[in-house]
PDB file of N, CA, C and O in Angstrom:
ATOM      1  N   UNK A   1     113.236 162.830-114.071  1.00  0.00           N
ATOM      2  CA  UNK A   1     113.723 161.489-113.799  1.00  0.00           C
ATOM      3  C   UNK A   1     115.229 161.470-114.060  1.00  0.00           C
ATOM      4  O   UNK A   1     115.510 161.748-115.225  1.00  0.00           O
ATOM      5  N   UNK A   2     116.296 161.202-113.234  1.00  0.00           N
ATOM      6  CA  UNK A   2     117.816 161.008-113.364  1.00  0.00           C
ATOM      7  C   UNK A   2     118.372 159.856-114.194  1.00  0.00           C
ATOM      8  O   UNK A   2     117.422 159.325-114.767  1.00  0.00           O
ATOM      9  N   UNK A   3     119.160 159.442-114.399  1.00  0.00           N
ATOM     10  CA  UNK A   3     119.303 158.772-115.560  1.00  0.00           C
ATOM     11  C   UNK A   3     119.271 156.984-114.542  1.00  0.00           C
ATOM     12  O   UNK A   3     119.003 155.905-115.069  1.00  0.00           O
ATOM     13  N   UNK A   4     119.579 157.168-113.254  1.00  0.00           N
ATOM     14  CA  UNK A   4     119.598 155.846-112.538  1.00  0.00           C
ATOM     15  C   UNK A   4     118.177 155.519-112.787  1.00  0.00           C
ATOM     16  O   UNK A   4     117.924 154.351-113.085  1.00  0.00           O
ATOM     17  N   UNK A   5     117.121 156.457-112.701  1.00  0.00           N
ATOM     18  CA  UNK A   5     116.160 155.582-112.827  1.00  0.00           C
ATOM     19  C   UNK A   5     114.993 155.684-113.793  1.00  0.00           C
ATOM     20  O   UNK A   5     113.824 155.341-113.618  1.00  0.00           O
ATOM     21  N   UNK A   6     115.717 156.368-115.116  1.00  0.00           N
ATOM     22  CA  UNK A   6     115.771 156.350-116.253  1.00  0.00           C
ATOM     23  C   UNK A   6     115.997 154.409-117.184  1.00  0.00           C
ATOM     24  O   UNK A   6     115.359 153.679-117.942  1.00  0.00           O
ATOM     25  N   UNK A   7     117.409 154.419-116.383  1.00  0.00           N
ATOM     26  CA  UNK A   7     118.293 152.917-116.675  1.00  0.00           C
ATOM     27  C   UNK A   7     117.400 152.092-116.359  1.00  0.00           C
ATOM     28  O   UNK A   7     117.008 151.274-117.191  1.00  0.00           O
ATOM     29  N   UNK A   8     116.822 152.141-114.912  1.00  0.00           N
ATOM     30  CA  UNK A   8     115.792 151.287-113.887  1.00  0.00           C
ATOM     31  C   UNK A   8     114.632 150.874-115.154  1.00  0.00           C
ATOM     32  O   UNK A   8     114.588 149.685-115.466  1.00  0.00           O
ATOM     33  N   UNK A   9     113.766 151.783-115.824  1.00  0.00           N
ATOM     34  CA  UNK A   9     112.678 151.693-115.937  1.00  0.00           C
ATOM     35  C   UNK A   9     113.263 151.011-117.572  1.00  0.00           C
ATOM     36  O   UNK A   9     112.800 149.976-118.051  1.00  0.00           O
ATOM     37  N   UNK A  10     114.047 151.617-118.049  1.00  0.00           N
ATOM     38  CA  UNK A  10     114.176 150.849-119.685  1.00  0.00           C
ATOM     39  C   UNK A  10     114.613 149.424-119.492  1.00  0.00           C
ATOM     40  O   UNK A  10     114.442 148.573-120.364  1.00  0.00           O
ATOM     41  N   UNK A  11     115.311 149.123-118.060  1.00  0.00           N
ATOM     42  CA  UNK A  11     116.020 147.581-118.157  1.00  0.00           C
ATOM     43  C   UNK A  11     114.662 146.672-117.668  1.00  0.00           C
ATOM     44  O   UNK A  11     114.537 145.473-117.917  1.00  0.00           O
ATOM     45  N   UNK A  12     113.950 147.263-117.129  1.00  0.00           N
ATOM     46  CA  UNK A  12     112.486 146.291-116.380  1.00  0.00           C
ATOM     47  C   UNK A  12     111.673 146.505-117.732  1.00  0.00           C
ATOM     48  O   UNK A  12     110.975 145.597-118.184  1.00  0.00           O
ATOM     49  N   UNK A  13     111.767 147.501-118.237  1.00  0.00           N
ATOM     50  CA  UNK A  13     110.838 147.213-119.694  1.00  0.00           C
ATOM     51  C   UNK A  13     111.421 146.382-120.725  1.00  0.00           C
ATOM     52  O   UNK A  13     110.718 145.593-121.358  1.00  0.00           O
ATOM     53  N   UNK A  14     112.541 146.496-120.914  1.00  0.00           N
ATOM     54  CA  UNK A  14     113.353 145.194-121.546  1.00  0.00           C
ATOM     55  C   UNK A  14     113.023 143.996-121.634  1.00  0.00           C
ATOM     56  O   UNK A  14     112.557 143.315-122.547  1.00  0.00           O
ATOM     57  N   UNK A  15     113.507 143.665-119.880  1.00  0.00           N
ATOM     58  CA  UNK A  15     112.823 142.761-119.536  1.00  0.00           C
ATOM     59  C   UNK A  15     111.582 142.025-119.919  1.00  0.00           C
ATOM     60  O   UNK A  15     111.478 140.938-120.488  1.00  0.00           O
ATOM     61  N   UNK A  16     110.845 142.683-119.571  1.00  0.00           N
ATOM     62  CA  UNK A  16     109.050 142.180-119.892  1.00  0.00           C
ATOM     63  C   UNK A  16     108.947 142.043-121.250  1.00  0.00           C
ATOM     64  O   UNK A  16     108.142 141.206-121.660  1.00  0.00           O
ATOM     65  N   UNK A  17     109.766 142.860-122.263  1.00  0.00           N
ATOM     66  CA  UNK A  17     109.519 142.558-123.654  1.00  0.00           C
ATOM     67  C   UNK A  17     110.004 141.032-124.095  1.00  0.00           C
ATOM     68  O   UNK A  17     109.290 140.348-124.827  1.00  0.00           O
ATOM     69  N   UNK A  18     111.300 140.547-123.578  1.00  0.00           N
ATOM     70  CA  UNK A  18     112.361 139.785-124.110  1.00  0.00           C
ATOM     71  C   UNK A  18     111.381 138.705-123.609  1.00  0.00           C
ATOM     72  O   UNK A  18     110.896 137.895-124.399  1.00  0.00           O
ATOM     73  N   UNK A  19     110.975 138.695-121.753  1.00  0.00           N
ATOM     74  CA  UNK A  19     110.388 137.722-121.278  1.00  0.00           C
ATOM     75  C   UNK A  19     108.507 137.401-122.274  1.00  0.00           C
ATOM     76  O   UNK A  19     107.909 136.332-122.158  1.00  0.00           O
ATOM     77  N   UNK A  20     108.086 138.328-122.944  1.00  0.00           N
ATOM     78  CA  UNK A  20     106.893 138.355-122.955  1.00  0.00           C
ATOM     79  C   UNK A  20     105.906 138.239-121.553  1.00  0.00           C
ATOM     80  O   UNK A  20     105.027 137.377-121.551  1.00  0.00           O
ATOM     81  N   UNK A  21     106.073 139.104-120.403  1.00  0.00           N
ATOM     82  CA  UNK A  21     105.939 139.151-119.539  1.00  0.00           C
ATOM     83  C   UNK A  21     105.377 139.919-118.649  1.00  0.00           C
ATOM     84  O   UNK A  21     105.513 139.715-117.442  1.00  0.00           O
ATOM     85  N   UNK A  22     104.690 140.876-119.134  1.00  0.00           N
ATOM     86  CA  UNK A  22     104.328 142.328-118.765  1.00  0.00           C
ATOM     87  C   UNK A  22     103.931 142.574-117.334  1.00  0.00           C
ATOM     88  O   UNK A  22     103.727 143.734-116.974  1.00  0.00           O
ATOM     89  N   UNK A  23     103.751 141.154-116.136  1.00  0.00           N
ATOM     90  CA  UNK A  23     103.554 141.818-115.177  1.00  0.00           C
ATOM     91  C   UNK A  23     105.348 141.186-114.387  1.00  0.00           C
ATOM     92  O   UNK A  23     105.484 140.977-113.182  1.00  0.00           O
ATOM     93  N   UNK A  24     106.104 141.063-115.082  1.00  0.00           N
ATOM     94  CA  UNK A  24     107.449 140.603-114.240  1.00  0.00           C
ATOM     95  C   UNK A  24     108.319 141.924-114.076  1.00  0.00           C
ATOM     96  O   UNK A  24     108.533 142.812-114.902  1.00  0.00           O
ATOM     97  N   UNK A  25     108.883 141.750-112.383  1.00  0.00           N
ATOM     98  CA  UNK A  25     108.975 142.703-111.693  1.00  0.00           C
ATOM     99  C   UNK A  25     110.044 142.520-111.051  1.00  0.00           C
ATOM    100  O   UNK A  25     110.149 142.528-109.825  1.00  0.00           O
ATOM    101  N   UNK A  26     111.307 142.261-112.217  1.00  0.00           N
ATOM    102  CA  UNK A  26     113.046 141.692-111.783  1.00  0.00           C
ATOM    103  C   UNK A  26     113.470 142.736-110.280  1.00  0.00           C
ATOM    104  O   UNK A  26     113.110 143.844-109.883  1.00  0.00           O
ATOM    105  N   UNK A  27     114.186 141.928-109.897  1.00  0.00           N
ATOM    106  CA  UNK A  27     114.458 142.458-108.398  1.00  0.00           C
ATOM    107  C   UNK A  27     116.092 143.381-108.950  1.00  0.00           C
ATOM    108  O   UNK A  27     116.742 143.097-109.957  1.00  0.00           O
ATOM    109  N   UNK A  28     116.417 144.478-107.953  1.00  0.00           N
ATOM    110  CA  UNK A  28     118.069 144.265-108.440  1.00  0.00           C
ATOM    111  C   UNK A  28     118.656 143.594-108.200  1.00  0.00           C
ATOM    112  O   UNK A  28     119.685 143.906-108.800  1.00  0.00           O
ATOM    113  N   UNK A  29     118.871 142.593-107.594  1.00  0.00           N
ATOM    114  CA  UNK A  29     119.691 141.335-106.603  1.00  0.00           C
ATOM    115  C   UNK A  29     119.291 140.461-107.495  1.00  0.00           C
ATOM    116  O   UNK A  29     120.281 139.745-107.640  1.00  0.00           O
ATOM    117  N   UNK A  30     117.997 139.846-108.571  1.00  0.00           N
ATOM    118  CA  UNK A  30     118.242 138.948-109.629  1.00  0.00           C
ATOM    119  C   UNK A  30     119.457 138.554-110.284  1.00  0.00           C
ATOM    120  O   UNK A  30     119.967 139.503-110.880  1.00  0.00           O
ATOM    121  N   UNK A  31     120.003 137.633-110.362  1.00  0.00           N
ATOM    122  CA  UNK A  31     120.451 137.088-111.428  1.00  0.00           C
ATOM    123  C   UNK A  31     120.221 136.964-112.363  1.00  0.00           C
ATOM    124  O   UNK A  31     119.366 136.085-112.473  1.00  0.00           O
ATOM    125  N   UNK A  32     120.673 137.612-113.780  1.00  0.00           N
ATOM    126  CA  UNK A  32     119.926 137.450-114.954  1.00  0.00           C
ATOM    127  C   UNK A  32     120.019 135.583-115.538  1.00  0.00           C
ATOM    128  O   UNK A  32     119.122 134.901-116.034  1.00  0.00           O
ATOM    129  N   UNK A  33     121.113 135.301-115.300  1.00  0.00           N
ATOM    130  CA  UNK A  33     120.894 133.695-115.804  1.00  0.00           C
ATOM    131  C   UNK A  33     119.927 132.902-114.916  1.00  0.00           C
ATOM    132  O   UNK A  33     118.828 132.430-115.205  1.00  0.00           O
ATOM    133  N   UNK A  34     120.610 132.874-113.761  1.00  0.00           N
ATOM    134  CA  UNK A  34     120.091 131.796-112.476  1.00  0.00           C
ATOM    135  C   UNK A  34     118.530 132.247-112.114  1.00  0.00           C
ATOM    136  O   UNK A  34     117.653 131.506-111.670  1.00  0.00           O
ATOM    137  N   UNK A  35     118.452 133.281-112.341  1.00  0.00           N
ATOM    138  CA  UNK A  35     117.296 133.649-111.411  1.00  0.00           C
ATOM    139  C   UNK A  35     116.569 133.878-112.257  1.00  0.00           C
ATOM    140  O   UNK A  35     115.526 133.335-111.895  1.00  0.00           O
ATOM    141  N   UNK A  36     116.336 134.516-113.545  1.00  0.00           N
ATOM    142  CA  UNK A  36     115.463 135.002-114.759  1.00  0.00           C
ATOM    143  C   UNK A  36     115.877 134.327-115.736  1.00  0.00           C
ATOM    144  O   UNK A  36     115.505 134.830-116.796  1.00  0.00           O
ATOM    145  N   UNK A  37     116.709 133.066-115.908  1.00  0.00           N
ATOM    146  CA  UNK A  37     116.598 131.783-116.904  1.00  0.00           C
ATOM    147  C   UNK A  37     117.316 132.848-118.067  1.00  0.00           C
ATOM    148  O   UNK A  37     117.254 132.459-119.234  1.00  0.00           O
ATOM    149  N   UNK A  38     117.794 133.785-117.879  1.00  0.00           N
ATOM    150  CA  UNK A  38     118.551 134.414-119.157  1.00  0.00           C
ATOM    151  C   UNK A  38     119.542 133.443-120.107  1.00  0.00           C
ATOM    152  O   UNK A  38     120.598 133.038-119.621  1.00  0.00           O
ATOM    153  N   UNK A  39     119.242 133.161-121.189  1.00  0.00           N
ATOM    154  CA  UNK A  39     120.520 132.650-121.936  1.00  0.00           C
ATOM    155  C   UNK A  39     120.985 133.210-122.682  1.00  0.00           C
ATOM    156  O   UNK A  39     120.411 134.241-123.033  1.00  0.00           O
ATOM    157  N   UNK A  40     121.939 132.937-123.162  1.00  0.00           N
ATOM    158  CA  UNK A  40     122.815 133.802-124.359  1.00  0.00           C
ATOM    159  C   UNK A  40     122.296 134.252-125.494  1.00  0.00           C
ATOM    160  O   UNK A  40     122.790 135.318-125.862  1.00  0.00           O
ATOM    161  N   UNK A  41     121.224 133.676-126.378  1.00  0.00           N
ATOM    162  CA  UNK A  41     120.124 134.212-127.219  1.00  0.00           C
ATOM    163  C   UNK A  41     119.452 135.272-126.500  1.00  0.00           C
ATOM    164  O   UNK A  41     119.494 136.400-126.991  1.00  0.00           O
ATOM    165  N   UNK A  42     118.779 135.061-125.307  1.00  0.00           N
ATOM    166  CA  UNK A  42     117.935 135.753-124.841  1.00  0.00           C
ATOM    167  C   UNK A  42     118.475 137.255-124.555  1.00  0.00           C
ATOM    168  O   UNK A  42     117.880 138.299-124.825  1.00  0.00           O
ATOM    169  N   UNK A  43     119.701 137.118-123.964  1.00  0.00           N
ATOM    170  CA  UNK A  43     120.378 138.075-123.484  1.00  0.00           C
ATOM    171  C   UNK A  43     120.837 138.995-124.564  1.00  0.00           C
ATOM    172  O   UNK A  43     120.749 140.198-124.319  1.00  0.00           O
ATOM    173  N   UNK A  44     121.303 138.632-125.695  1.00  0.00           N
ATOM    174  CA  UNK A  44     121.223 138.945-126.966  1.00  0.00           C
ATOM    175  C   UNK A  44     119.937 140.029-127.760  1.00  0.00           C
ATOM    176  O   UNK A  44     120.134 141.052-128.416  1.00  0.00           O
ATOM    177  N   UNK A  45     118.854 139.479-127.472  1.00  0.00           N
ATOM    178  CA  UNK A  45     117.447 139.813-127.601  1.00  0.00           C
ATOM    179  C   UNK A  45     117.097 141.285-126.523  1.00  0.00           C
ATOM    180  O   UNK A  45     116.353 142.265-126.514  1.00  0.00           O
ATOM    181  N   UNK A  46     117.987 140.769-125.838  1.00  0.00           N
ATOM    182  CA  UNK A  46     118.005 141.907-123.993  1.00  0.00           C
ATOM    183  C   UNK A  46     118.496 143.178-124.600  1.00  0.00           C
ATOM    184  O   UNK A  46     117.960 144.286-124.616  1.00  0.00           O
ATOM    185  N   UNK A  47     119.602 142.787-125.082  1.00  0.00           N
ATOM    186  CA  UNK A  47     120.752 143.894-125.739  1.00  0.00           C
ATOM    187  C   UNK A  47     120.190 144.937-126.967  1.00  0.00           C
ATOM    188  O   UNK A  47     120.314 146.155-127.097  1.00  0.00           O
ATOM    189  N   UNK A  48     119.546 143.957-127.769  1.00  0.00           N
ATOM    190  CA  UNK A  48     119.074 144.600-129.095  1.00  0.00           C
ATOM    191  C   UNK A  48     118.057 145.806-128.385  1.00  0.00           C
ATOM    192  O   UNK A  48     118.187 146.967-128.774  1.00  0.00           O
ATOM    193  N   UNK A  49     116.974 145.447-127.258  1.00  0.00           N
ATOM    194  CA  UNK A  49     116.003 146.438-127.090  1.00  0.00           C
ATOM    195  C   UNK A  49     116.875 147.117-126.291  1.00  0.00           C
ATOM    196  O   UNK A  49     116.842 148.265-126.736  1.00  0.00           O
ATOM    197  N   UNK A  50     117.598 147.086-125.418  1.00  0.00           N
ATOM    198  CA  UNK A  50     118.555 147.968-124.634  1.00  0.00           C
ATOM    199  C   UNK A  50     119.021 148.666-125.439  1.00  0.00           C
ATOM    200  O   UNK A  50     119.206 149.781-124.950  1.00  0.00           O
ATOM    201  N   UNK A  51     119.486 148.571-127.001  1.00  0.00           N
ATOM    202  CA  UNK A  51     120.320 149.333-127.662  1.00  0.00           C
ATOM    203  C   UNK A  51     119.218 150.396-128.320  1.00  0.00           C
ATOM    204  O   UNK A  51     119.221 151.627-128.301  1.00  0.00           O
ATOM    205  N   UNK A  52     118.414 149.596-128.821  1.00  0.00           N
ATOM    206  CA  UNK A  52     117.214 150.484-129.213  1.00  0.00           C
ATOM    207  C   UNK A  52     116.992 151.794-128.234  1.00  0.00           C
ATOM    208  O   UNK A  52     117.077 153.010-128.403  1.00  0.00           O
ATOM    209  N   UNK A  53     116.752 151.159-127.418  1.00  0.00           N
ATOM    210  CA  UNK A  53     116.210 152.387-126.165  1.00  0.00           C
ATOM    211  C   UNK A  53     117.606 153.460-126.576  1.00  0.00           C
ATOM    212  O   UNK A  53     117.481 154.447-127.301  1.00  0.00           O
ATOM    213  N   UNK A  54     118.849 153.045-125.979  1.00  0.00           N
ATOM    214  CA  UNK A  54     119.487 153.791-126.017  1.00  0.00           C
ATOM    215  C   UNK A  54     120.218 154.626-127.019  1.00  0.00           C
ATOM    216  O   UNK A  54     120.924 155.588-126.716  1.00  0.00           O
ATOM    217  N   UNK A  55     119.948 154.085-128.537  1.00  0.00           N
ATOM    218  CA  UNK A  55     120.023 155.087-129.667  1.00  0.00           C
ATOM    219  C   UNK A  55     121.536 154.566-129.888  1.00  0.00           C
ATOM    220  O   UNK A  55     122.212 155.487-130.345  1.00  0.00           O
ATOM    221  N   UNK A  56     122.396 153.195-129.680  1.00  0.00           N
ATOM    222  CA  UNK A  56     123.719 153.130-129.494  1.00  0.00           C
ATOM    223  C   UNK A  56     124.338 151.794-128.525  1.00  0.00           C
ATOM    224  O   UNK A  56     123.779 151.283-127.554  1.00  0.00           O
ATOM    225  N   UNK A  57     125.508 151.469-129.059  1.00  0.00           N
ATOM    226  CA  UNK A  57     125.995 150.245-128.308  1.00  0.00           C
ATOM    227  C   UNK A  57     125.770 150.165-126.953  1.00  0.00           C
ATOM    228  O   UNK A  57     125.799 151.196-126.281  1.00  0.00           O
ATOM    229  N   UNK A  58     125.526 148.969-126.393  1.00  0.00           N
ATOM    230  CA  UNK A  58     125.383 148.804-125.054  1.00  0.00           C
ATOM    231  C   UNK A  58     127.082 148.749-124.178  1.00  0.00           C
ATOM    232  O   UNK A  58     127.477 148.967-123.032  1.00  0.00           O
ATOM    233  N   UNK A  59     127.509 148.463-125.073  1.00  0.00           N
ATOM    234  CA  UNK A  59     129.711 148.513-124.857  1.00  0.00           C
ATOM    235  C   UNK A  59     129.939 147.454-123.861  1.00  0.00           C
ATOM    236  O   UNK A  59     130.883 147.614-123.087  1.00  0.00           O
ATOM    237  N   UNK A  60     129.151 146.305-123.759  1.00  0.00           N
ATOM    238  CA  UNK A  60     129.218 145.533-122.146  1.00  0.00           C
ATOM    239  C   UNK A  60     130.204 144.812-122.767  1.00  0.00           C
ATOM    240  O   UNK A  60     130.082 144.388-123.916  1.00  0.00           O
ATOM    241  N   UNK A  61     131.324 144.619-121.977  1.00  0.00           N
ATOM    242  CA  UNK A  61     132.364 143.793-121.920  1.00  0.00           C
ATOM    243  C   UNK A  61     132.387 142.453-122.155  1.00  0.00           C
ATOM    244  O   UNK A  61     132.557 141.917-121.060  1.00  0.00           O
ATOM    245  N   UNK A  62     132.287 141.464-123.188  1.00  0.00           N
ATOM    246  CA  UNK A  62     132.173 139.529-123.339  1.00  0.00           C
ATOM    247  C   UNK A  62     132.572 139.597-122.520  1.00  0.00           C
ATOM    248  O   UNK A  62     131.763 139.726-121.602  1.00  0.00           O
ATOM    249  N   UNK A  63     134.023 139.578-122.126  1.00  0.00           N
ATOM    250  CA  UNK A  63     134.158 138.402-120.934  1.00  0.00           C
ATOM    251  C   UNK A  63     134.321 138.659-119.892  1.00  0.00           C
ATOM    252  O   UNK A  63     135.188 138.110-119.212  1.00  0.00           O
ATOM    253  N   UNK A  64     133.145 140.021-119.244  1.00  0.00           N
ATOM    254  CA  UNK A  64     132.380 139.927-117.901  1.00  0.00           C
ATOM    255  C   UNK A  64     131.120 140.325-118.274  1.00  0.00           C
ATOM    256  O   UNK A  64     131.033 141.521-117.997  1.00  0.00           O
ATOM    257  N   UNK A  65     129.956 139.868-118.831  1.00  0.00           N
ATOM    258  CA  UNK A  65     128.676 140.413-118.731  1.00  0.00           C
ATOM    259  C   UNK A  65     127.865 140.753-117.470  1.00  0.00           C
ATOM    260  O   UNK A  65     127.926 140.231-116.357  1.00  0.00           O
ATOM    261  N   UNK A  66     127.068 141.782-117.929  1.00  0.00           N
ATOM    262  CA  UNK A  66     126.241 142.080-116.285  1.00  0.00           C
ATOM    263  C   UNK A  66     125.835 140.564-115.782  1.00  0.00           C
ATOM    264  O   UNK A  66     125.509 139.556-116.407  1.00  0.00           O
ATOM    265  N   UNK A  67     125.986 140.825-114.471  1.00  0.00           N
ATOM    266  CA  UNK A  67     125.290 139.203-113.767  1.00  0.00           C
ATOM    267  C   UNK A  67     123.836 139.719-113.164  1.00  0.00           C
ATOM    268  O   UNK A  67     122.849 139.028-113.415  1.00  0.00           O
ATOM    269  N   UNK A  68     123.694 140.861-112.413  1.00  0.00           N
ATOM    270  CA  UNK A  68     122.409 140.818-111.995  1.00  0.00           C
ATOM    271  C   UNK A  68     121.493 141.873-112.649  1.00  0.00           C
ATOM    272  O   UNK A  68     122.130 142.502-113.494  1.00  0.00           O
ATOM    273  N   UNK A  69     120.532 142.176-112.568  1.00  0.00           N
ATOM    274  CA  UNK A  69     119.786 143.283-112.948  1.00  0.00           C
ATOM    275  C   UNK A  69     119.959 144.847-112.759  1.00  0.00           C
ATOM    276  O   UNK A  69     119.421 145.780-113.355  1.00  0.00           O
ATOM    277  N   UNK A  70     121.255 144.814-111.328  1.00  0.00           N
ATOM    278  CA  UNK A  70     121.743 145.723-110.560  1.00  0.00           C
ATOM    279  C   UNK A  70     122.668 146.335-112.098  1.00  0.00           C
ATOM    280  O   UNK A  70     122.434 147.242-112.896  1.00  0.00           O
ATOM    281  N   UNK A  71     123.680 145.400-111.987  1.00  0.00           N
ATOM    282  CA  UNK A  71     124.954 145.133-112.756  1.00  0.00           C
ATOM    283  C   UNK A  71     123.883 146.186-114.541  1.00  0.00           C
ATOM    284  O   UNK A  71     124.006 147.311-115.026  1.00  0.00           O
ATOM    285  N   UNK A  72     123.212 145.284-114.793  1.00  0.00           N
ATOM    286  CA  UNK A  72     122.662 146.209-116.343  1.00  0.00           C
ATOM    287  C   UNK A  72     121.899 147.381-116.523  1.00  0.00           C
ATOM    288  O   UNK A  72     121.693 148.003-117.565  1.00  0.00           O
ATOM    289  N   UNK A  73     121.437 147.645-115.181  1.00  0.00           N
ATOM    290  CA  UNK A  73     120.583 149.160-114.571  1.00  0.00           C
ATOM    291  C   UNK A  73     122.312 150.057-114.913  1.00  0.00           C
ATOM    292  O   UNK A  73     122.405 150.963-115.741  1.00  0.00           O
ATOM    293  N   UNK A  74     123.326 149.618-114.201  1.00  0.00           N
ATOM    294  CA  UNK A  74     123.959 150.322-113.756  1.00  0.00           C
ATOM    295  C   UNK A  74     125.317 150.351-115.328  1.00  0.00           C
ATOM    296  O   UNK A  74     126.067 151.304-115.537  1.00  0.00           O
ATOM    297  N   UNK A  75     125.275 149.198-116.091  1.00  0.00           N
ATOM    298  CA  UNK A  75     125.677 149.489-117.168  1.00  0.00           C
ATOM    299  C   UNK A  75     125.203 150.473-118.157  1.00  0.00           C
ATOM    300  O   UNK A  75     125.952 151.270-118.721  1.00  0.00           O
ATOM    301  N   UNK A  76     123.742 150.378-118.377  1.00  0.00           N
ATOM    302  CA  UNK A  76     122.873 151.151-119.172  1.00  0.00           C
ATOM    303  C   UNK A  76     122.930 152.806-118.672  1.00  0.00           C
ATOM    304  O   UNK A  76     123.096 153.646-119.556  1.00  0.00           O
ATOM    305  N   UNK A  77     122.812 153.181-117.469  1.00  0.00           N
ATOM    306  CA  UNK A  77     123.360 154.168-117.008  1.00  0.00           C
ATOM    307  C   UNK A  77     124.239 155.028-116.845  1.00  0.00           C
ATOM    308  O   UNK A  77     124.213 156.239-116.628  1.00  0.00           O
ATOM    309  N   UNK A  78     125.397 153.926-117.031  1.00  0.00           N
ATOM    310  CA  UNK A  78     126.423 155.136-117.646  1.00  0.00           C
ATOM    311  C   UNK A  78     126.584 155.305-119.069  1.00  0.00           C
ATOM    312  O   UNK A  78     127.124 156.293-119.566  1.00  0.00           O
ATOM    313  N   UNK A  79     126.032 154.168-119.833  1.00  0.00           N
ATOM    314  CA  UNK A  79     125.787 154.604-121.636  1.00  0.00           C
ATOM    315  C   UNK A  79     124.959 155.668-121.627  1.00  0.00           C
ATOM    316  O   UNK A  79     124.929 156.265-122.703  1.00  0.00           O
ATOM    317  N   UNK A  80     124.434 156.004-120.966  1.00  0.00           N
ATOM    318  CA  UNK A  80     123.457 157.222-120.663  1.00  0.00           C
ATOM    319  C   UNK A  80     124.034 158.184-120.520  1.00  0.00           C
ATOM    320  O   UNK A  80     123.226 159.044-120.868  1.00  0.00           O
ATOM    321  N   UNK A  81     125.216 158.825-120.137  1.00  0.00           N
ATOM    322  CA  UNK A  81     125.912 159.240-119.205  1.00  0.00           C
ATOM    323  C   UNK A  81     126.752 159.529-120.327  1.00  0.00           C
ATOM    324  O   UNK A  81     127.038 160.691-120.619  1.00  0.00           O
ATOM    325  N   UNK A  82     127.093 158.709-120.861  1.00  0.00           N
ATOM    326  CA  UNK A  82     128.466 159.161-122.231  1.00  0.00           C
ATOM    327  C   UNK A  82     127.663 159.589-123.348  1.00  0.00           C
ATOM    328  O   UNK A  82     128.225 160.371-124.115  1.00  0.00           O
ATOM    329  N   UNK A  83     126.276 159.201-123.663  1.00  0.00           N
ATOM    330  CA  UNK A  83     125.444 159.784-124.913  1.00  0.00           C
ATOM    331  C   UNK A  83     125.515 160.854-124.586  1.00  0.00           C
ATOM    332  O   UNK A  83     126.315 161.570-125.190  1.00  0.00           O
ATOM    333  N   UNK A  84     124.869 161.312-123.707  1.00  0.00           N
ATOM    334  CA  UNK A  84     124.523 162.930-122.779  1.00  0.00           C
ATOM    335  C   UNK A  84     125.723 163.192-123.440  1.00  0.00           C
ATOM    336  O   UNK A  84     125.625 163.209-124.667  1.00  0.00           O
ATOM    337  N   UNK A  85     127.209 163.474-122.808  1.00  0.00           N
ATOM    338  CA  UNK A  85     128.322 164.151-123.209  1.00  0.00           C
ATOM    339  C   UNK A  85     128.268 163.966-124.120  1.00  0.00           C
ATOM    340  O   UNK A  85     127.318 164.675-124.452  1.00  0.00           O
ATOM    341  N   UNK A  86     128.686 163.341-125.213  1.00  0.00           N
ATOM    342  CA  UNK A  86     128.882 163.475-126.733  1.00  0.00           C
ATOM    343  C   UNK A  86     127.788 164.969-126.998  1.00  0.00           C
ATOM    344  O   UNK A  86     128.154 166.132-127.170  1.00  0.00           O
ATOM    345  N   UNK A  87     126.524 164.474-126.957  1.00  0.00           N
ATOM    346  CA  UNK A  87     125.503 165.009-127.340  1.00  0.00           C
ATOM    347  C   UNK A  87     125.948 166.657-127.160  1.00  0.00           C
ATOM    348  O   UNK A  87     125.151 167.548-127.455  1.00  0.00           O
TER     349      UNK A  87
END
C-alpha cells in the first residue's frame, strides 16, 4: 500500500471514529466543515487520532486548515513522507 492510500484509509478511519460513524464514507470533494459538520472541537478530536496514527504532529498550518477530505488525505501524506526520511 503507498503512502496516498495509506493517508486515504487512516483519514476515513479518523473520520468514522471522531464521527462515531462506522459506516460513513467521506468523499474527497467533501468539505470537512460544510459538508461533514466539522467544527473546531471536532476537528481538534480529527487531529489527535490523525496524530496518533501518525506517531507525530500533523504540522497543518492555523491559518489555512485542510478544507476538504482531499486537502487532509493529502496533508497526512506527506507527514508520511517526512517520518519515512527522518526514520
Amino acid at each position: 500500500m503507498n503512502p496516498s492510500q495509506q493517508a486515504t484509509e487512516a483519514v476515513q478511519h479518523s473520520l468514522r471514529v471522531v464521527f462515531d460513524q462506522p459506516e460513513l464514507a467521506p468523499q474527497p470533494s467533501d468539505r470537512l466543515q460544510h459538508d461533514l459538520g466539522l467544527d473546531s472541537m471536532t476537528f481538534l478530536h480529527l487531529a489527535l487520532e490523525l496524530e496518533a496514527f501518525l506517531g507525530a504532529p500533523l504540522g497543518e498550518n492555523p491559518e489555512q486548515p485542510p478544507e476538504t477530505v482531499s486537502d487532509l488525505v493529502e496533508l497526512v501524506s506527506q507527514r508520511m513522507e517526512l517520518e519515512k526520511d527522518v526514520a
